[in-house]
C-alpha positions as CSV (number, residue, x, y, z in Angstrom):
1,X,40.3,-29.0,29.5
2,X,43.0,-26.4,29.4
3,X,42.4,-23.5,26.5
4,X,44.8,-24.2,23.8
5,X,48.0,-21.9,23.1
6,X,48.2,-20.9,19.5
7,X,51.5,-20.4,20.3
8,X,52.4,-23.9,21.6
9,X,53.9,-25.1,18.3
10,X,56.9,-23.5,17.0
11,X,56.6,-23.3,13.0
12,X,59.2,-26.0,12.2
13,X,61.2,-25.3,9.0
14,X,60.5,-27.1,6.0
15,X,62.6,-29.8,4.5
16,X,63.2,-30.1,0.8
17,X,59.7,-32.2,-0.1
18,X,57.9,-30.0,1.9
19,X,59.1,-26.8,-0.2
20,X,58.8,-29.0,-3.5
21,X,55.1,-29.6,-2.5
22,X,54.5,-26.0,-2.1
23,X,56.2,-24.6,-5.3
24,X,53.9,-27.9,-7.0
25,X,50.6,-25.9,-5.0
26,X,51.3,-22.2,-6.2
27,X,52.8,-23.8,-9.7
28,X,56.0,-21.6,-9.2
29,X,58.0,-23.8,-11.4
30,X,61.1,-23.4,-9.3
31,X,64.1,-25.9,-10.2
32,X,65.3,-28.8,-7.3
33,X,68.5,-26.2,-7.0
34,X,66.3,-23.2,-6.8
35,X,64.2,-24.6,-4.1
36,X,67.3,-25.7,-2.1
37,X,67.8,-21.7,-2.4
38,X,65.0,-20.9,-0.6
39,X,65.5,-23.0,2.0
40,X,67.3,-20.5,4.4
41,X,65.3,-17.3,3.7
42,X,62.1,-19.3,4.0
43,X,63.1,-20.7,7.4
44,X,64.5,-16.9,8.7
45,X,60.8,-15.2,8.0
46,X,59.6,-17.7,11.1
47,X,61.6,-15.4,13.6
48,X,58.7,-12.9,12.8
49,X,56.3,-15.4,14.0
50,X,57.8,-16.5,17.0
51,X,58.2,-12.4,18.0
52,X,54.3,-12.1,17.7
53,X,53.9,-15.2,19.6
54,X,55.9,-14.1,22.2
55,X,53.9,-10.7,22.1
56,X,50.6,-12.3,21.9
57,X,51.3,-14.2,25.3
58,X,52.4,-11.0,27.0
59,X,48.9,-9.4,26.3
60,X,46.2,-12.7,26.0
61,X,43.6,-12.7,28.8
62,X,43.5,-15.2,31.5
63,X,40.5,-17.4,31.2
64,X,38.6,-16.7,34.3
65,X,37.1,-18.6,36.8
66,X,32.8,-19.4,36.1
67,X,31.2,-22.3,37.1
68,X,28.9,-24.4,34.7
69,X,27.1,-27.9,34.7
70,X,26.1,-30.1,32.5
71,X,21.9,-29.2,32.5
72,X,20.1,-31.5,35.0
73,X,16.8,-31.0,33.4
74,X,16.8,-30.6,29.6
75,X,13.4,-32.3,28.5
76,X,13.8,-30.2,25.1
77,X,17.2,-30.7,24.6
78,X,18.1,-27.2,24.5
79,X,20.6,-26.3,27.1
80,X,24.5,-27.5,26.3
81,X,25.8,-26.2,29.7
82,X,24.0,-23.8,32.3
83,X,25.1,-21.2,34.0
84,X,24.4,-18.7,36.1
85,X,26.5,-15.3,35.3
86,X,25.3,-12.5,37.0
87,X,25.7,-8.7,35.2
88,X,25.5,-5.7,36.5
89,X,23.3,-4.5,39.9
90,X,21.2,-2.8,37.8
91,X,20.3,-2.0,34.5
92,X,17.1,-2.1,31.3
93,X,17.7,-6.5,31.5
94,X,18.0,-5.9,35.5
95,X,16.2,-9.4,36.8
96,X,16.3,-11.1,33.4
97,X,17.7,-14.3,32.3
98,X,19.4,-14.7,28.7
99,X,21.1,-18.1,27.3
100,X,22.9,-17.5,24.5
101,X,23.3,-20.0,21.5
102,X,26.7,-22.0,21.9
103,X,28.5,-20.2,19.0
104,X,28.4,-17.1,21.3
105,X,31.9,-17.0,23.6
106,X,31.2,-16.8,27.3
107,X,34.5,-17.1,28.9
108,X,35.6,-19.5,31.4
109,X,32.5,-21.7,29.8
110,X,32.7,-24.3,26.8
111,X,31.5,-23.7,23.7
112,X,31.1,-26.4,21.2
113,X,29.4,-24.5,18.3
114,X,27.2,-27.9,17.7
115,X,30.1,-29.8,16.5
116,X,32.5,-32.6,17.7
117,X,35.4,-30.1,15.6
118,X,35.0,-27.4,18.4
119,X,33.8,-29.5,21.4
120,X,36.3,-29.3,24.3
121,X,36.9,-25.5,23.7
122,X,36.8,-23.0,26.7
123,X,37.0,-19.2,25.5
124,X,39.0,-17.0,27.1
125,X,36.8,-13.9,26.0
126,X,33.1,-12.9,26.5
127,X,32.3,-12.0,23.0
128,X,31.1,-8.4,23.2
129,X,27.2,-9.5,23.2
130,X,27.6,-11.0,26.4
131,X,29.6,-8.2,28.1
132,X,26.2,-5.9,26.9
133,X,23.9,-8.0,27.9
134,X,26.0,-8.5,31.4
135,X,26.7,-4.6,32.0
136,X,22.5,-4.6,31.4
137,X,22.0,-6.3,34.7
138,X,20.9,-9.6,33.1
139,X,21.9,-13.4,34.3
140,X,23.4,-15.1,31.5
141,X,21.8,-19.1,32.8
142,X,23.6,-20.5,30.0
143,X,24.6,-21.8,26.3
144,X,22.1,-22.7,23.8
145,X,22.4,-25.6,21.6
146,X,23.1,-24.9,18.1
147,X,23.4,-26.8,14.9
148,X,26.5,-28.3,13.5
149,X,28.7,-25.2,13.0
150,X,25.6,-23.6,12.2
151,X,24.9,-25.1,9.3
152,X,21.0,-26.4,9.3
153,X,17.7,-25.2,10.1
154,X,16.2,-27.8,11.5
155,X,17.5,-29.1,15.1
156,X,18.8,-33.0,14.3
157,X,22.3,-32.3,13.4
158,X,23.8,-30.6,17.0
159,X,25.8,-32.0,19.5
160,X,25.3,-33.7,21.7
161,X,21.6,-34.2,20.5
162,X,18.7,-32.9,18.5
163,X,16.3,-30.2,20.2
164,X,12.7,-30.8,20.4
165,X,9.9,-28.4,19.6
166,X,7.9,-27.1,22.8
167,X,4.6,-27.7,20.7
168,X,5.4,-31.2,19.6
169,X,8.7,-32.8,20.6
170,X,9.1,-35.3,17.7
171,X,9.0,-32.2,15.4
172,X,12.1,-29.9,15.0
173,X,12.4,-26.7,16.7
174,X,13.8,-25.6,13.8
175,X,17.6,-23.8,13.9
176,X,20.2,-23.1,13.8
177,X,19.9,-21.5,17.0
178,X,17.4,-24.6,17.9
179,X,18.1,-24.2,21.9
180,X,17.4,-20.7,21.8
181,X,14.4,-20.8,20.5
182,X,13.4,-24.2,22.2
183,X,14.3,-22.2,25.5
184,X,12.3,-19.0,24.5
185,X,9.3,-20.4,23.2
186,X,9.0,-22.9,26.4
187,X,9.7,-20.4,28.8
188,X,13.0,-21.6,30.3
189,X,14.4,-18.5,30.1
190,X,13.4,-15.3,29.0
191,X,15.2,-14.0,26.3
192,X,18.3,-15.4,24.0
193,X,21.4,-14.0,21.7
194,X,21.0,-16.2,18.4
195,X,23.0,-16.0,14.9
196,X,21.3,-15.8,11.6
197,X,23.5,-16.8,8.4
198,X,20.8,-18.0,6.2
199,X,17.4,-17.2,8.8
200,X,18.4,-19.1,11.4
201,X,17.2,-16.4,14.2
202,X,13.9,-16.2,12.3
203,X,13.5,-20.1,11.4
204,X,13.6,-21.8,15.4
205,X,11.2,-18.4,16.1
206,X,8.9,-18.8,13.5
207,X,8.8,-22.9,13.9
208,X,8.2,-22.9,17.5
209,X,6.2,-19.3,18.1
210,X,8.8,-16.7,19.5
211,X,9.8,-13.4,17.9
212,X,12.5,-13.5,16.3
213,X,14.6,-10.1,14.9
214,X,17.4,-10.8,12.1
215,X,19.1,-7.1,12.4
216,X,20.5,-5.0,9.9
217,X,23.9,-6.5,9.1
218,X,26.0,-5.1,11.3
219,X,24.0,-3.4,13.4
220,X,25.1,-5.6,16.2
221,X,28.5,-6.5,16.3
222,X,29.8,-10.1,15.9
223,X,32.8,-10.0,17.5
224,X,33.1,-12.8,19.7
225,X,30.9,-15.6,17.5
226,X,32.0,-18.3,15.7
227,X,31.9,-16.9,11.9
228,X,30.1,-18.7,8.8
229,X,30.7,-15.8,6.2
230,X,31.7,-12.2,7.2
231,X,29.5,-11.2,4.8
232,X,26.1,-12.5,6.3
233,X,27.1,-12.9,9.7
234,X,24.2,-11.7,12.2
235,X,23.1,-11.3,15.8
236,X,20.2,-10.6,17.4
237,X,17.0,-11.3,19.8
238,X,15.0,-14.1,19.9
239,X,12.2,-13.6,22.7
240,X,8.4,-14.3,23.3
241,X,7.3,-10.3,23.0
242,X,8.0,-7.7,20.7
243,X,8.9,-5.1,23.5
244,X,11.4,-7.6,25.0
245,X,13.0,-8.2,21.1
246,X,12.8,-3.9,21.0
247,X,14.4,-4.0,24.9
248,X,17.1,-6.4,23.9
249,X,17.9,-5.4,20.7
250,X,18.9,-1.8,22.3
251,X,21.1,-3.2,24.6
252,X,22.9,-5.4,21.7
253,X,23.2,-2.8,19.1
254,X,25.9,-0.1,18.4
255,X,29.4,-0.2,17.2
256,X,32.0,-2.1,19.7
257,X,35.7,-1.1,17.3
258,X,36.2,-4.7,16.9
259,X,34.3,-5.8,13.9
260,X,34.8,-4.8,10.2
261,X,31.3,-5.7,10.0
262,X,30.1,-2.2,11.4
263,X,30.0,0.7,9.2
264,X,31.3,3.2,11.1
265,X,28.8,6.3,12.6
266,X,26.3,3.3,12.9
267,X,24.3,4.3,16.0
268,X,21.6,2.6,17.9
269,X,18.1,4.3,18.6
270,X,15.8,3.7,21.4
271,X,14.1,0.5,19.9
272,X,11.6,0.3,22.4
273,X,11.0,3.8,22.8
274,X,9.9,3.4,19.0
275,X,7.4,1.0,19.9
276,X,5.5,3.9,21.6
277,X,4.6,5.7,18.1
278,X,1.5,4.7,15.9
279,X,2.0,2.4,13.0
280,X,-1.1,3.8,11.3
281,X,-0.4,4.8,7.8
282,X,2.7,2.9,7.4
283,X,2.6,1.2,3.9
284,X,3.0,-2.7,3.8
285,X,4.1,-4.4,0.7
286,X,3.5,-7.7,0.3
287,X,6.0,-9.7,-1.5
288,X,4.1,-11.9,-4.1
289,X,7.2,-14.3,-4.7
290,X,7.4,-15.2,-1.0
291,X,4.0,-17.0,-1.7
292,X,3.3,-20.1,-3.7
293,X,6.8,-21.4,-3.8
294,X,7.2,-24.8,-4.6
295,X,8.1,-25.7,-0.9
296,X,5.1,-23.8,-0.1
297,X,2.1,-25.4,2.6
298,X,-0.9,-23.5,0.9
299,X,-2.5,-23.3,4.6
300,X,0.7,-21.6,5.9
301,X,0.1,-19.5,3.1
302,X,-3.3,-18.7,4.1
303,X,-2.4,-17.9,7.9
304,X,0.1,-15.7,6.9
305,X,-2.5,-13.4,4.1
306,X,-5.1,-13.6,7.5
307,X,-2.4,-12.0,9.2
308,X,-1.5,-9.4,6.4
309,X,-5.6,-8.5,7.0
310,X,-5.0,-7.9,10.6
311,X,-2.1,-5.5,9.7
312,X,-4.9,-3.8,7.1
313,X,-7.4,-3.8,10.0
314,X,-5.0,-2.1,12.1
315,X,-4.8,1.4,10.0
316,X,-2.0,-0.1,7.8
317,X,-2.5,-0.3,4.3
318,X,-1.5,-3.4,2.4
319,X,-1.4,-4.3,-1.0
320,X,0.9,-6.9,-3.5
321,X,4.4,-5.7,-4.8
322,X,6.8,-8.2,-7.4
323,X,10.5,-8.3,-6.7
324,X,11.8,-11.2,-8.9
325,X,14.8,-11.1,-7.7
326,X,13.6,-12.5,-4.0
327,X,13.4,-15.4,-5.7
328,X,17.1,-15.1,-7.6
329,X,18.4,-13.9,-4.1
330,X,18.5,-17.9,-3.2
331,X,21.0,-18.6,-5.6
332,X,23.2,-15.8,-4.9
333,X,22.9,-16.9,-0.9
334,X,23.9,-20.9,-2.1
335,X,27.5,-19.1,-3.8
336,X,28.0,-16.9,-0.9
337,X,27.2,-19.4,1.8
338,X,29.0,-22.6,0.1
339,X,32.1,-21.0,-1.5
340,X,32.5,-18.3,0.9
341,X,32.1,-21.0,3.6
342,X,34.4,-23.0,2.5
343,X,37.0,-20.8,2.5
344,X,36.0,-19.3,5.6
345,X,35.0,-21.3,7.8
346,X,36.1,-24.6,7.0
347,X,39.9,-24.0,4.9
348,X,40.3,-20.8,7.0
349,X,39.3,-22.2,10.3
350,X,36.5,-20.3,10.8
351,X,37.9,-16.4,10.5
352,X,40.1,-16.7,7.4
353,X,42.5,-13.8,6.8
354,X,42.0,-10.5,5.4
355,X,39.9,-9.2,7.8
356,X,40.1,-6.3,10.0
357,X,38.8,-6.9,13.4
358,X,39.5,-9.0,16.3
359,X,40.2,-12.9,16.3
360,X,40.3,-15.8,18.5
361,X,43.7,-17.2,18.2
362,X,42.9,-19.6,20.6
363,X,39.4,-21.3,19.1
364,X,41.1,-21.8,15.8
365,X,44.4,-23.2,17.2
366,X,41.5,-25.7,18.5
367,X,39.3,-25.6,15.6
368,X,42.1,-26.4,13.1
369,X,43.0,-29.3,14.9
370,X,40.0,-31.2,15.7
371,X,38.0,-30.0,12.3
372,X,41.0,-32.7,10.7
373,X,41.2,-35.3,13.5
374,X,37.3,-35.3,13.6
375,X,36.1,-34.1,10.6
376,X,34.0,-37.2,9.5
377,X,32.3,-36.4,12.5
378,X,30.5,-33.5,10.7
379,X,27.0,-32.9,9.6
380,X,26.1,-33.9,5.9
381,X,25.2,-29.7,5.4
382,X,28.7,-29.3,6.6
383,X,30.1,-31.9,4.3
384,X,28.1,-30.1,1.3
385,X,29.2,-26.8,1.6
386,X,33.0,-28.1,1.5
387,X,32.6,-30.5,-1.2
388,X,30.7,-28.0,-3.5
389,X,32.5,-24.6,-2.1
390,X,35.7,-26.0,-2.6
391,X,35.2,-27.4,-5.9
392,X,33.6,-24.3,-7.2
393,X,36.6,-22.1,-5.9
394,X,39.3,-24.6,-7.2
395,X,37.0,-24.3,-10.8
396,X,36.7,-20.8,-11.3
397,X,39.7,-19.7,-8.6
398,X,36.8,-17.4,-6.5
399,X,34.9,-16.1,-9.5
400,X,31.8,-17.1,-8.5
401,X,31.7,-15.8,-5.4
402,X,32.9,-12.6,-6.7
403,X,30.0,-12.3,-8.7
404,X,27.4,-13.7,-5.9
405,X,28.8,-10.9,-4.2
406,X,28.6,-8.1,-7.2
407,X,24.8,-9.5,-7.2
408,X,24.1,-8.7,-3.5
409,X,24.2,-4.9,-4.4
410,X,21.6,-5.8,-7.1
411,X,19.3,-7.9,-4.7
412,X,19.9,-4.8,-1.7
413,X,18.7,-2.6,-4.6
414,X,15.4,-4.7,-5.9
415,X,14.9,-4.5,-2.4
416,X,14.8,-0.9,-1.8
417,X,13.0,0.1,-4.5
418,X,10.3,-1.8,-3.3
419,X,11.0,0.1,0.1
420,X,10.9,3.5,-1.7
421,X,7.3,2.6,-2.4
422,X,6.6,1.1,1.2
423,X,7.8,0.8,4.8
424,X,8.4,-2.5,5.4
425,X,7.6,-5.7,3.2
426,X,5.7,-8.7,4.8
427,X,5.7,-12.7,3.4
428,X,5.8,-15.8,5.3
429,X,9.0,-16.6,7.3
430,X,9.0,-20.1,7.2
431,X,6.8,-22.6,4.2
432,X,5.5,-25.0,6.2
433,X,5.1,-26.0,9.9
434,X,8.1,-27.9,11.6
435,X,8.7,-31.3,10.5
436,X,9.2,-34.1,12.0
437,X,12.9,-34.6,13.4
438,X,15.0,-37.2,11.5
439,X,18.6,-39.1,12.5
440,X,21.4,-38.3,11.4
441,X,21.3,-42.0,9.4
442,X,19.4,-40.6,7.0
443,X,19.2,-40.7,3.2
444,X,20.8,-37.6,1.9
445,X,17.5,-37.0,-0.2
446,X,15.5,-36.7,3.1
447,X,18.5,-35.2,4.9
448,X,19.2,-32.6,3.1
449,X,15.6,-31.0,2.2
450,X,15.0,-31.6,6.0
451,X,18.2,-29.6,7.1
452,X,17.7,-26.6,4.2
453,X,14.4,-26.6,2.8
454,X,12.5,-23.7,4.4
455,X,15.0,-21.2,3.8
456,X,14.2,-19.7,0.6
457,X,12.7,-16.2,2.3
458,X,14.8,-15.7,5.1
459,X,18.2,-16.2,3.1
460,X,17.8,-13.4,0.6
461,X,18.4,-11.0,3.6
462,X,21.1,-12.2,4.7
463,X,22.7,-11.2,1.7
464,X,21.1,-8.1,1.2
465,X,21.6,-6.5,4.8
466,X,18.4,-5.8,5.5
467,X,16.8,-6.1,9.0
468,X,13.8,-9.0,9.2
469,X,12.0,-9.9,12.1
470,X,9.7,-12.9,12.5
471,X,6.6,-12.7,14.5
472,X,3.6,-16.0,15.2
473,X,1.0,-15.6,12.6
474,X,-1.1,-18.2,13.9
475,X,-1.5,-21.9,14.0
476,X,-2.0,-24.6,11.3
477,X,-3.0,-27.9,12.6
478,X,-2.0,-27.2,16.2
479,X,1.8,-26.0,14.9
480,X,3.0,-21.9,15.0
481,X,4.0,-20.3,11.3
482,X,5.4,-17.2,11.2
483,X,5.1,-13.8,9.3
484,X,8.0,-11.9,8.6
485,X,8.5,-8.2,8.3
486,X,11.2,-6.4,6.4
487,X,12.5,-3.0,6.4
488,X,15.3,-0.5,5.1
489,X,18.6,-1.0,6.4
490,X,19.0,0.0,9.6
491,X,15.4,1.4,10.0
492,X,15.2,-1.8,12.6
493,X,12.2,0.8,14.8
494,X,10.2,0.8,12.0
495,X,10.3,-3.4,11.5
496,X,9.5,-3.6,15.1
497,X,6.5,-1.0,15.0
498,X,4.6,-2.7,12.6
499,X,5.9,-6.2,14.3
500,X,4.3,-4.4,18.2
501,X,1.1,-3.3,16.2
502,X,0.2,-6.8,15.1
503,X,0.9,-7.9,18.5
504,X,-1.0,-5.5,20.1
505,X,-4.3,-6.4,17.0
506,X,-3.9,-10.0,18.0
507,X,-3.8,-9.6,21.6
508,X,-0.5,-11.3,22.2
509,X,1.1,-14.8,20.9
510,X,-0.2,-18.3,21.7
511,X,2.2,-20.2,24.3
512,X,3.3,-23.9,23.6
513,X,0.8,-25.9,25.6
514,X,3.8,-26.9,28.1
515,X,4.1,-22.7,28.6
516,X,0.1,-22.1,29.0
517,X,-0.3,-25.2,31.4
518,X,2.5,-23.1,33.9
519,X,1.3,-19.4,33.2
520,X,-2.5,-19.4,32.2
């Protein structure tokens, strides 16, 4: 299918109903006479348009030539398309393979984002991810599955199907980067590029035993990925080691010019170099509201405090710290990630306006189109963040998410004073263990808790920037759970030192049975 030209449809100048309609939507109160007035200025600002067009096609990339297939052998449902993109002759991914989840451009290859609204699309830019982990030496073997525009952590709402969990396969693999961590944890490929707006890095790690590194927002830049919210956009690794999360999170990091995301000066350190240094001493806090929660399986609850001991075990002192407003920081993720979302991501087709840093003209000439043509063909989560985001901005005109956003300076700050008092702050990633997968039929009441229920740790940090990694705490009736580890913003070496010294005290993570059948 050809790439489509943003440029392909000349605006058209309105008629007279057209004008009245939008003097009714701003409430201009213009007169039938005065709106006749504006017809010929209104029609003479299009020239402007049509200039940039014109410009735009001078300068757009071709889209070049890769080749791709439709995966022959996908027993988890984790591949959309494979690949097999070479990099550079050498480098620190030299010999490696990578997928990257389908919200992630890889030029000349279709991305679909999960969703029947960007299906068809073929980028005609590798988002700048890929070109790092390409100019690494790394084979890029192909796209991940992901959830319907991103929008679940579980794995039952993607296109073209749900993704299975390498432990059980009528459990989810959790998501929304459900392929990637499917592929990971099952040992298709070695390491994977997944997104995390709400934990969805951390939740398809944590519910299917890979590591799993949420990185200090905007540490790694974004430019190339299919937004949610500017504001809690992430990328990052998703692999089966520490050192390989440490290896790949060097090569990904570091500012590319292209996304407001990126403070400026923001510089990468030598992640796994940092692995090298002892984590003895380093204070752990652990977060008493991440335990108990309503959601909460008291037995994942208990892996996760028997992994805290290891940590103690290991020369790194451990003891219980409050932060209230982890649990408030929920709340302030639901404004940000419905309201902002829908005006995002859905009304502003996926980038909005108002943002300084590179777009993709082309995904959302195709976005726009197909997000109205097939929009009942959307996820119920998807569905909930319009209905509610929407409603809420045409209420209160954006007021709510202004303040949800005020509040994310209070949450980063609850936060660090907790991380003036210690290094990093540990709590379970995930409540319970995957669940089983569900269809798409059904109830909302079972559909909805399914898709969004196990987010209430990881989300907080979305909002509040600060890095989180995910790493197996150990099994519950045959099924991973995870432990997370927070730091300061951008101290990401110091997360993944005390993440590589619970490794190394556990002697490694347990493989899915399919894994250790191949490799023990």
């Amino acid at each position: 299918m050809p790439v489509p030209d943003p440029t392909d449809r000349p605006v058209p100048a309105p008629d007279a109903e057209r004008l009245a309609a939008l003097n009714e939507h701003y409430a201009f109160g213009l007169s039938e006479s005065e709106i006749d007035e504006f017809a010929g200025p209104v029609a003479a600002t299009f020239a402007a348009s049509e200039r940039v067009a014109e410009l735009y096609r001078a300068t757009a990339p071709e889209t070049p030539d890769r080749a791709w297939a439709e995966p022959t052998e996908n027993p988890l449902g984790g591949w959309y398309v494979t690949t097999s993109v070479p990099g550079a002759a050498d480098g620190p991914l030299a010999g490696r393979t990578v997928a990257l989840k389908d919200n992630i451009s890889l030029a000349g290859v279709p991305m679909t984002n999960g969703s029947a609204t960007v299906e068809g699309f073929v980028p005609r830019r590798d988002a700048t991810v890929a070109t790092r982990v390409l100019d690494a030496g790394a084979t890029i073997t192909g796209k991940a599955v992901c959830e319907d525009l991103c929008f679940s952590g579980a794995s039952f709402t993607s296109r073209p199907a749900p993704v299975r969990n390498p432990w059980d396969t009528g459990r989810v693999s959790g998501g929304s980067s459900s392929g990637a961590g499917a592929l990971v944890a099952s040992g298709a490929v070695d390491m994977a590029v997944g997104g995390d707006q709400g934990g969805s890095i951390r939740i398809p790690s944590a519910f299917c035993g890979a590591v799993g590194h949420k990185p200090t927002h905007g540490l790694v830049p974004y430019t190339g990925a299919f937004p949610i919210e500017a504001t809690i956009d992430h990328l990052g690794p998703i692999t089966r080691t520490v050192s390989d999360a440490a290896l790949l999170l060097g090569v990904l990091a570091g500012v590319d010019g292209l996304d407001a995301r990126q403070p400026t000066g923001t510089e990468p350190v030598d992640y796994l170099a940092a692995l090298d240094g002892s984590a003895r001493g380093l204070r752990v806090g652990v977060v008493a509201e991440g335990f108990g929660r309503p959601e909460s399986d008291p037995a994942v609850d208990d892996a996760v405090r028997a992994a805290i001991g290891v940590l103690q075990d290991a020369g790194l002192p451990a003891e219980q710290v409050s932060i209230p407003w982890h649990l408030d920081g929920l709340a302030v993720w639901n404004v940000i990630a419905t309201e902002g979302a829908a005006v995002q991501m859905l009304d502003g087709n996926a980038y909005g306006m108002n943002y300084q840093g590179l777009y993709d003209p082309e995904l959302i000439t195709h976005y726009a189109r197909q997000r109205v043509e097939r929009g009942a063909e959307l996820s119920k989560t998807v569905k909930l963040v319009g209905l509610s985001g929407r409603h809420t901005f045409e209420h209160a005109g954006g007021a709510y998410y202004a303040m949800a956003r005020n509040l994310a300076y209070e949450l980063r700050a609850a936060y660090d004073q907790a991380l003036s008092s210690y290094d990093v702050l540990v709590m379970p990633t995930l409540p319970y263990t995957a669940p089983e997968l569900v269809g798409l039929d059904a109830p909302l009441e079972t559909y909805l808790p399914t898709a969004l229920g196990m987010i209430g740790n990881c989300a907080p940090f979305d909002v509040s920037g600060h890095p989180a990694c995910t790493v197996p705490a150990g099994l519950v009736s045959g099924l991973p759970t995870g432990l997370m580890i927070a730091g300061r913003r951008f101290d990401d070496a110091t997360v993944l030192r005390v993440a590589h010294a619970f490794e190394q005290a556990v002697g490694g993570f347990p493989a899915p049975p399919v894994l250790a059948a191949t490799t023990g």
